[in-house]
C-alpha positions in Angstrom: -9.2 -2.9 0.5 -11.4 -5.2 -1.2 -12.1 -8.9 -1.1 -9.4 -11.1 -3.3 -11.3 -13.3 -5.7 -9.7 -16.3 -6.5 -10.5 -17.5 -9.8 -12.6 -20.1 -11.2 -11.4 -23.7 -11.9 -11.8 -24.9 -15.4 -13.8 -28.1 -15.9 -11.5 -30.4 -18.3 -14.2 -30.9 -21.0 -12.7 -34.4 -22.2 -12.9 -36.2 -18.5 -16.2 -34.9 -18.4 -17.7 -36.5 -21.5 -16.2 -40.0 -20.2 -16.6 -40.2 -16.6 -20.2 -39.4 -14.8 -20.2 -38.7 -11.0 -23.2 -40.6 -9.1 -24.9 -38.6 -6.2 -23.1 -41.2 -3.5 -19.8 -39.9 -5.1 -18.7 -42.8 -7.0 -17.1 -42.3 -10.7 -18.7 -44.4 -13.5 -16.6 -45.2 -17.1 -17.2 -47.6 -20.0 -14.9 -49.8 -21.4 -12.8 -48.7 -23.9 -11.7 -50.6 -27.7 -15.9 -50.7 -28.2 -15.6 -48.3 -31.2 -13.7 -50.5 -34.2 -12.3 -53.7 -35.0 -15.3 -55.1 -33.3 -15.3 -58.7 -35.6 -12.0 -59.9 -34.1 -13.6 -59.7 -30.6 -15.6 -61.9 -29.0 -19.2 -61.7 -28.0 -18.5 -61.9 -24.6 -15.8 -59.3 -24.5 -18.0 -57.3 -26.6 -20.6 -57.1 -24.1 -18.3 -56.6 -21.3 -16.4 -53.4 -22.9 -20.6 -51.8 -23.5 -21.2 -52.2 -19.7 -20.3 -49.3 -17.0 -18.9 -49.7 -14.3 -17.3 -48.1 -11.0 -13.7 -46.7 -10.9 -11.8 -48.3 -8.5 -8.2 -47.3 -8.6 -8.1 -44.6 -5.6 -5.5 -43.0 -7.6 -7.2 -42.5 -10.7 -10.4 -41.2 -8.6 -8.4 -38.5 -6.8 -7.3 -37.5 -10.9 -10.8 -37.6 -12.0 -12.4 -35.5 -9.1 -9.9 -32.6 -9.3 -10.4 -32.8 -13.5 -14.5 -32.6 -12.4 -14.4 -29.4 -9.7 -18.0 -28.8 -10.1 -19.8 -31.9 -10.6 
């Protein structure tokens, strides 16, 4: 009898193009609604929407990492 090979888990292609893994583990995201209908916002929440920043709902990380098995 031979080895059973269990099969390969699919990266979801769509988490991976927004979310980036950091080498310490942490997930990084932008801000979404910085796309369109930009003249209505302000500056301010402008800028803040263009920034990254660090995931925080433990939740949403656990999601994330099982979307992103190889990163």
């Amino acid at each position: 009898m031979g080895k059973v090979k269990t099969k390969k888990l699919k990266t979801k292609k769509s988490i991976a193009k927004r979310f980036k893994i950091t080498g310490t583990g942490k997930i990084i995201h932008y801000g979404a609604g910085g796309s369109h209908l930009l003249s209505k916002k302000s500056s301010k929440r402008k800028r803040r929407i263009k920034k990254a920043r660090v995931l925080k709902s433990k939740g949403d990380i656990k999601t994330v990492k099982r979307m992103l098995p190889y990163r």
